[in-house]
C-alpha positions as CSV (number, residue, x, y, z in Angstrom):
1,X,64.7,10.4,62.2
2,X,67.5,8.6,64.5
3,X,68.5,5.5,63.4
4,X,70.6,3.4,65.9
5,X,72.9,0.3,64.9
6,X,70.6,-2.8,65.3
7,X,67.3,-0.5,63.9
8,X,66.8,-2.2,60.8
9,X,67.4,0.5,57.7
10,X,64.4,1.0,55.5
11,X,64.0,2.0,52.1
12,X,61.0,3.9,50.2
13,X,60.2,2.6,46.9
14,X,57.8,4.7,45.4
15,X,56.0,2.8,41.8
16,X,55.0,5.6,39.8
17,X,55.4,4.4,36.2
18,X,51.6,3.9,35.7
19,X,50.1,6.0,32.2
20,X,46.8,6.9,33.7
21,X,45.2,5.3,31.1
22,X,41.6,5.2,33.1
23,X,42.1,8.6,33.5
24,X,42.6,9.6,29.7
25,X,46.5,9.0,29.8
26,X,47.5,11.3,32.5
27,X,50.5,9.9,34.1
28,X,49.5,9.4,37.8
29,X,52.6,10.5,38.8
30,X,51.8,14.4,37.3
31,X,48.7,14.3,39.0
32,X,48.4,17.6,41.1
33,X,47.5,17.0,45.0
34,X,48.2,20.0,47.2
35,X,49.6,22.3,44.2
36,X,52.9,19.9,43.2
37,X,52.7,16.4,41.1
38,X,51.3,13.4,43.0
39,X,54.8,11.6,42.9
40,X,56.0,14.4,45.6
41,X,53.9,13.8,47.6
42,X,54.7,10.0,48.0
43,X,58.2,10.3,48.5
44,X,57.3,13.0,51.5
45,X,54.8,10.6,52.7
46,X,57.9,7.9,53.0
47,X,60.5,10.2,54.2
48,X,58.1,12.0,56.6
49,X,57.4,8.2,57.7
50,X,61.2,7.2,58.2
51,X,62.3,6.2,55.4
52,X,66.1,6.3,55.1
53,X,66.1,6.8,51.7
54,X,63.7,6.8,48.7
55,X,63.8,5.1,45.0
56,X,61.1,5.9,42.6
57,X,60.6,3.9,39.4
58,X,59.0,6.2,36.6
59,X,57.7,4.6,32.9
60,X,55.0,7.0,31.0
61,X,56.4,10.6,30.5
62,X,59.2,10.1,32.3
63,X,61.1,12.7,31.4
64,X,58.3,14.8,31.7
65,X,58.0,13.8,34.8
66,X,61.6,14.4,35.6
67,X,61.1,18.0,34.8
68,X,58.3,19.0,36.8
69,X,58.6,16.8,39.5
70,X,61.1,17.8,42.5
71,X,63.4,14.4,43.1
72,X,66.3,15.5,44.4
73,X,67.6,13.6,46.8
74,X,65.9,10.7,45.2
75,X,67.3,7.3,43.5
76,X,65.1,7.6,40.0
77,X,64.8,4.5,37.7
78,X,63.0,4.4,34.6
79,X,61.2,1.2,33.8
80,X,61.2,0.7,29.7
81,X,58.9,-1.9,30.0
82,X,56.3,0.1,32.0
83,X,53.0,-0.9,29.9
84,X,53.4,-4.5,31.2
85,X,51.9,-3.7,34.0
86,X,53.3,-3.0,37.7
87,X,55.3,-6.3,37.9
88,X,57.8,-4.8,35.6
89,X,58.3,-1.7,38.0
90,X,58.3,-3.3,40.7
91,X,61.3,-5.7,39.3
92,X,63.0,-2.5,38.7
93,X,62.6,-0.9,42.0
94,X,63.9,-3.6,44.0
95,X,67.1,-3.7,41.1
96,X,67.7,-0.5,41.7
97,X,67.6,-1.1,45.6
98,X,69.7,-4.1,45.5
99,X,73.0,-2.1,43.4
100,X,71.9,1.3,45.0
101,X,70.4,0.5,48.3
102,X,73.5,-0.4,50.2
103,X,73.0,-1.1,53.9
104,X,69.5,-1.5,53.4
105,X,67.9,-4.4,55.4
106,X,63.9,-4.1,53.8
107,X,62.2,-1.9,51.3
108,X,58.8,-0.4,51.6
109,X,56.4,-0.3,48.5
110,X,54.1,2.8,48.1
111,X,52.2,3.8,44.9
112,X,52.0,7.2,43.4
113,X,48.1,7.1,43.2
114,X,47.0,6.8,46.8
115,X,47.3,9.9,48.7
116,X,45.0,8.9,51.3
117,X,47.9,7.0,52.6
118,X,50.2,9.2,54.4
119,X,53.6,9.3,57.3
120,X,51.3,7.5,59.9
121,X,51.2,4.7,58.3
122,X,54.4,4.4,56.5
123,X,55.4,4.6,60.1
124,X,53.8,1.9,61.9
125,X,54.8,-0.1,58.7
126,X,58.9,0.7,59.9
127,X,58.7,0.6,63.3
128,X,57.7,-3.6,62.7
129,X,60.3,-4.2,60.5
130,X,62.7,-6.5,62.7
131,X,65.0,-8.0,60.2
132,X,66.0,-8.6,56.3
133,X,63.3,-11.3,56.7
134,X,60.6,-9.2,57.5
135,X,57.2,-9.2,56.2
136,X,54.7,-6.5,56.7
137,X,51.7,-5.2,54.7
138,X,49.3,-2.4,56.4
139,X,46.2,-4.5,57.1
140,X,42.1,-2.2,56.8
141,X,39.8,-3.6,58.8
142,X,42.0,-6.8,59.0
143,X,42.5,-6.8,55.0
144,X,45.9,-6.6,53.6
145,X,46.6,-3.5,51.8
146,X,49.3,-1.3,50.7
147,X,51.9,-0.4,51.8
148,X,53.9,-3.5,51.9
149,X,57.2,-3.8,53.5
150,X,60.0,-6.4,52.2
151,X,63.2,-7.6,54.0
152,X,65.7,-7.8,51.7
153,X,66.0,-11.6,51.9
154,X,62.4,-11.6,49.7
155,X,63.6,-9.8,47.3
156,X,65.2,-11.9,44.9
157,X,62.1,-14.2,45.2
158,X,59.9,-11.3,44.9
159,X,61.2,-10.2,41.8
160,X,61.1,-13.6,40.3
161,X,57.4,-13.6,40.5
162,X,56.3,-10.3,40.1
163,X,54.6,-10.0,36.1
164,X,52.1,-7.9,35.0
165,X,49.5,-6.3,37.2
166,X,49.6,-8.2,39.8
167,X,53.4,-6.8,41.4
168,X,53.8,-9.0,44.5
169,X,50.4,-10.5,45.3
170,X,51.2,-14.3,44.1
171,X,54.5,-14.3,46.2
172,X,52.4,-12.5,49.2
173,X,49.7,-15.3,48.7
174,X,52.5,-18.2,49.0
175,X,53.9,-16.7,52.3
176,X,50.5,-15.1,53.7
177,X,51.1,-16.8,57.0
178,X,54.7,-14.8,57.6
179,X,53.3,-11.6,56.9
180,X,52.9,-9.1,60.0
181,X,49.8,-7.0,59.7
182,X,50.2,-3.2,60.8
183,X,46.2,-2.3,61.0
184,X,46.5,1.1,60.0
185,X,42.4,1.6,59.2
186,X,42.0,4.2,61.9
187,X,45.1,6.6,60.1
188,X,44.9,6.1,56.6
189,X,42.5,5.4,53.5
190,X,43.8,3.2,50.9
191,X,41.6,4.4,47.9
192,X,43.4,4.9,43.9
193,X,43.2,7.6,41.9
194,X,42.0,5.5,38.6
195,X,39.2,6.7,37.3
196,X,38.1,10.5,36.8
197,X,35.6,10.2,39.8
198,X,38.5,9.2,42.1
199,X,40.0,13.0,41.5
200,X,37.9,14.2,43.8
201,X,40.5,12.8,46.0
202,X,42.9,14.9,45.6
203,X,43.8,18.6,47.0
């Protein structure tokens, strides 16, 4: 994708440091969709979107995961403290953004366990990212949804408040009426792979 000099530059951030513990501790991320681990698949998704580059935060099996998983060309952090929940990962994704996301003006947040979530939307997510201040979730049937798009201004401030399961929703709830929503409903499904049942999801 052609990026000109005033297009704002967006990163991937990819949270894939989830156990699986639902699903009998399989890490999420070494799910298989479409014969490869379910972490491929989301950085695709992103770069296939326009995503200039792509970080992915890992926690359970990590290394594991490092092995069977193809991230080359990816920025990979590790979260230690991955069983607090996805406020931890998400605090170091956008750490590992801020030192090694130079030039970036906003990131957008995709997790590993929704496949059902693919370039279209990623797309329409970019394309109204207008600044560093920037705000934009994918909206379904008018409800917020994933993925969510940060300008790099919120990103200290997003960080400060994200703990334990709940990532980014508390600082999303305080600024709800500066948040752009991308409907994205009629190109995407924004189901999780958590429970057994929900593998029928995947290819």
């Amino acid at each position: 994708m052609a990026h000109t000099s005033d297009k704002p530059q967006v990163a991937g951030l990819v949270l894939a440091a989830g156990e699986g513990r639902r699903l009998g501790g399989r890490p999420k991320a070494l799910l298989e969709h479409r014969g490869r681990p379910l972490v491929e698949n989301a950085v695709r998704v992103l770069r296939a979107g326009g995503c200039r580059s792509v970080h992915v935060v890992l926690g359970a099996a990590a290394e594991e995961v490092m092995r069977r998983a193809d991230l080359a060309g990816c920025v990979v952090a590790v979260n230690p403290d991955w069983a607090e929940g996805m406020g931890s990962s998400l605090r170091v994704g956008l750490a590992s953004l801020a030192t090694g996301g130079a030039g970036h003006d906003a990131a957008l947040v995709s997790l590993v366990d929704q496949p059902g979530i693919g370039a279209a939307a990623v797309a329409r997510i970019v394309a109204a990212c207008d600044s560093p201040s920037a705000l934009v979730s994918a909206a379904y049937d008018g409800r917020r949804g994933h993925p969510v798009l940060f300008g790099a201004r919120h990103w200290e401030a997003v960080a400060a408040r994200a703990s334990g399961d709940r990532g980014a929703r508390d600082y999303l709830a305080e600024h709800e009426t500066e948040i752009a929503l991308v409907e994205c409903g009629d190109v995407a499904e924004a189901y999780d792979i958590d429970t057994p049942e929900d593998l029928a999801h995947l290819e």
